[in-house]
N, C-alpha and C positions, 0 to 999 in steps of 0.2 A: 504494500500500500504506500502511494505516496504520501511523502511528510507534509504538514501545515506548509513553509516554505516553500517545498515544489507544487505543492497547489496554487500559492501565489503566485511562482514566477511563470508556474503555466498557463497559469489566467492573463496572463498580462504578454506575454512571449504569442500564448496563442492565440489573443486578439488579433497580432500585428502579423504575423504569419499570416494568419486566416485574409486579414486586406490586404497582403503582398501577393497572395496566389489569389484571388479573384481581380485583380487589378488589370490586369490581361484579357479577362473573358467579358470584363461591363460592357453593360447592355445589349449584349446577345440573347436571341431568344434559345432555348435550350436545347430544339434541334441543331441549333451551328455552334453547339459547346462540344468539343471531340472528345469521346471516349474517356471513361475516369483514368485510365492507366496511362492516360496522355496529358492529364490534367497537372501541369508543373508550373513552376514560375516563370520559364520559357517555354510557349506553346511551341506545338509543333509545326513544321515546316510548312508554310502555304494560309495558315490559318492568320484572318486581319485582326489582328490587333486592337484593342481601344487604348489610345495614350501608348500611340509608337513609338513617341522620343522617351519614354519612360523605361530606363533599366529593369532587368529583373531584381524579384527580392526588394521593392520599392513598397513601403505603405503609400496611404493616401490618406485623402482626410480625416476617415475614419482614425487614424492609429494617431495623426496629429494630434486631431484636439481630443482622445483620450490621455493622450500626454498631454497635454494642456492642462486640463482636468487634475491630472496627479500632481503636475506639479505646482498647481496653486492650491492644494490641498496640504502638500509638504512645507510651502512658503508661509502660507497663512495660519497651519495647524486647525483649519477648520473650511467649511464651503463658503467661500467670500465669488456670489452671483459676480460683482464688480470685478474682482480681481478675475476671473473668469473670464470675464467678458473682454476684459482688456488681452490675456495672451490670445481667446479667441481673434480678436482684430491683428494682435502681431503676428499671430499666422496668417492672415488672410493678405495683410500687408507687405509682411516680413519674411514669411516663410518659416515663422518660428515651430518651432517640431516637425517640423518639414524635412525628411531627407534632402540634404544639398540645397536647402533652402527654398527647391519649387514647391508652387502652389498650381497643381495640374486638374484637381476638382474640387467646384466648388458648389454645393447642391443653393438650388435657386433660392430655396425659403431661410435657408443660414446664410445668405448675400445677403438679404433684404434683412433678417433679422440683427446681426453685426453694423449695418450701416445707420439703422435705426439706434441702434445703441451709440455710436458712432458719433450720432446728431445729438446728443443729451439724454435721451431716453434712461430712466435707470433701469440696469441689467434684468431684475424680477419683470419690468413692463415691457422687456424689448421685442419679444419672440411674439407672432402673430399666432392668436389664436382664432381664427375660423375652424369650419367643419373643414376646408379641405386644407388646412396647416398642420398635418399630419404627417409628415413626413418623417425617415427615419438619423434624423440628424443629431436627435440628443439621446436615441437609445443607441446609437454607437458610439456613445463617448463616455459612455456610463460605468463600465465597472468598474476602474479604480476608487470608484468609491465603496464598492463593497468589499474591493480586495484591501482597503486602507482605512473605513469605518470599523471601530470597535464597540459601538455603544450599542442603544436597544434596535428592537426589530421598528418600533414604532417610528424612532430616532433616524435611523436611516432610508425607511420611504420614506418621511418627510424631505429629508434634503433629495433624496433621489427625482423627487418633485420638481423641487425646489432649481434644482442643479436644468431641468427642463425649460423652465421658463426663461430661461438668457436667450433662446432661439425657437423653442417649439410650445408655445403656452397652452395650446388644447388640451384640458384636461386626462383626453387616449393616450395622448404622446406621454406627458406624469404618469399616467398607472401602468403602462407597458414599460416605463423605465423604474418603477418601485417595483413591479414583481420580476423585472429582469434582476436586478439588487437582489431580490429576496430569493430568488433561483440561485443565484451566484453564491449568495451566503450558506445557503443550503447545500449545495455540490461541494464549499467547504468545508461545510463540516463533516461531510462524507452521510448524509440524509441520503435511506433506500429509495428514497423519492422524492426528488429535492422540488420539482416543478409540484406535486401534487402538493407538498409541503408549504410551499410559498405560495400557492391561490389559496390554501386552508387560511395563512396568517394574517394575509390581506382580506381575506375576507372578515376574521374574526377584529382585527382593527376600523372593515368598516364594515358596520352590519347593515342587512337590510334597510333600506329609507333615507340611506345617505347617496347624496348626488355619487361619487367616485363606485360606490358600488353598484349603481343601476348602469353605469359606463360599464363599468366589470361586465357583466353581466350582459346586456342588451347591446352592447356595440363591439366589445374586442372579444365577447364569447370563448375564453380560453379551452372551454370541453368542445369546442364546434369538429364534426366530424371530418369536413375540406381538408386537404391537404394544404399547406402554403404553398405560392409561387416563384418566392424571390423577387417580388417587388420593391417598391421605396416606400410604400404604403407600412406605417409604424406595425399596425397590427398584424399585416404578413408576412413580415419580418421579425417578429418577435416568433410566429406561431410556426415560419419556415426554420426557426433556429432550432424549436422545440421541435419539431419533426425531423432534423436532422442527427439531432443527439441521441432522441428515440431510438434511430435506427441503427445507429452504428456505432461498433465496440471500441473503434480506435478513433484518434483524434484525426489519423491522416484519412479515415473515412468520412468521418462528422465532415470537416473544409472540401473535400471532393464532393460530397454529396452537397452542399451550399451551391459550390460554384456551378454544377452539375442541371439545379434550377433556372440558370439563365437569370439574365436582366440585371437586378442588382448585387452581383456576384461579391464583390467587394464586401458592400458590409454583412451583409448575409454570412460569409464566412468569417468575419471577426465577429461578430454578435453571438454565432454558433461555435468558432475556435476558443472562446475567450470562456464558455462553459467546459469545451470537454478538455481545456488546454488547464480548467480547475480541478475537473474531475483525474485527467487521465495524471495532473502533472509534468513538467517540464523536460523530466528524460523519456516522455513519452512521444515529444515529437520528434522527426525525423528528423535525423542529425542533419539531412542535407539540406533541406529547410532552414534550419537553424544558424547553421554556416555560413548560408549565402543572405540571409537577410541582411541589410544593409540598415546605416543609422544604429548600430549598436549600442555606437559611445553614446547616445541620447540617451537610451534606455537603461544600461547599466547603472550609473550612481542613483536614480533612479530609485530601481530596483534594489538594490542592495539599502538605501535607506526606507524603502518601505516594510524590507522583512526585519530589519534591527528594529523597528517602531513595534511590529505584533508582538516579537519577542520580549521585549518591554512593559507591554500591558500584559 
């Protein structure tokens, strides 16, 4: 079994793995995604590319502003939306957690929501919340806060929330990032059931007749029988990560089968790497994977100060 710290570092290793090998296949629909055994960080011969001037072993936004995230968690010792919000703009501007400093995607409603922030807005108000501001832009930047939250269950869907509204205010987009949190908390502590486990706790935090629960329930339908598709859409992206985990025993299964969906290949496999890369642990992924992913020196002090902090509490 892996240790509490390789669950960490595989949480966080196989977020950014999982957006380095789908970064290749976005926006393909899933008949033109070739074969799983062909599914690497350099496609194979002949196949077009999305982001051809992009190296392999490249994250993208997804793995940015997760690092984003951590490390204004680590600066502030707590969720400061504001500070948030500002490395979110140095990436967009800077290239800050950006392999080699490009900014090569940027999803439409985290442009609009950063520029609004940008203008004065403060960071809790900046993110658009209509019905179709659902996008999946603040559940992939989510879990360092359950791999670097140590307080209650209550405690951290609230900031998981909380951490939503800098870009994605629609109430879906908040509760598909509190029970992506409560999934992720789950998977580390090694729960026979970590997804069943985490709708149980969010449900019993909101019971019946609370607005967040009738969302639960009537809009992102977590028991819904559908398969996911690999969309951009928050709640088919949370339910195609869940159906990828489901399926498959290894982590380099779980990210082949993401990318395998077509369309939003990229975060589909960090939002699903970044569970089994909890579950399965860090000498669980592929060495060769791990080798070639680039931006390392970002990730490591990083990493190594988030495991000395759990070791601590």
């Amino acid at each position: 079994m892996p240790t509490r710290e390789e669950r960490i570092a595989g949480g966080l290793y196989g977020l950014l793995i999982g957006d380095a090998l789908g970064v290749p296949y976005e926006f393909h629909p899933p008949q033109q995604i070739p074969p799983r055994e062909q599914i690497e960080f350099e496609p194979p011969a002949g196949f077009h590319r999305a982001h051809p001037s992009v190296l392999p072993g490249t994250w993208s936004d997804d793995g940015a502003h997760a690092l984003c995230l951590l490390a204004s968690l680590q600066y502030r010792d707590m969720l400061d939306p504001e500070d948030l919000g500002r490395r979110l703009w140095n990436w967009l501007e800077l290239g800050y957690m950006a392999v080699d400093f490009e900014v090569f995607d940027v999803g439409i409603q985290t442009r609009s929501a950063l520029q609004t922030f940008r203008a004065g807005t403060p960071a809790l108000l900046s993110g658009p919340k209509g019905e179709r501001d659902n996008g999946n832009g603040s559940l992939m930047r989510v879990l360092p806060l359950a791999l670097w939250h140590t307080g209650t269950d209550q405690a951290l869907v609230y900031e998981a929330m909380r951490q939503s509204l800098v870009t994605h205010g629609h109430l879906r987009s908040q509760i598909c990032c509190a029970v992506y949190c409560l999934w992720a908390r789950r998977t580390l502590q090694g729960a026979s059931d970590p997804w069943g486990e985490a709708l149980a706790t969010f449900r019993q935090l909101y019971p019946e007749g609370l607005e967040a629960r009738s969302e639960l329930e009537l809009q992102i339908r977590p028991e819904r029988p559908e398969p996911g598709t690999g969309s951009g859409y928050v709640v088919d992206c949370l339910l195609s990560a869940r159906d990828c985990v489901r399926s498959e025993a290894s982590y380099e299964g779980v990210v082949k089968a993401a990318v395998a969906l077509g369309r939003d290949t990229d975060t589909t496999a960090a939002v699903a790497g970044g569970i089994a890369g909890i579950r399965d642990g860090v000498k669980a992924l592929p060495e060769r994977w791990r080798t070639a992913l680039r931006g390392q020196e970002l990730v490591e002090p990083m990493l190594t100060a988030l495991i000395q902090r759990i070791q601590n509490t």
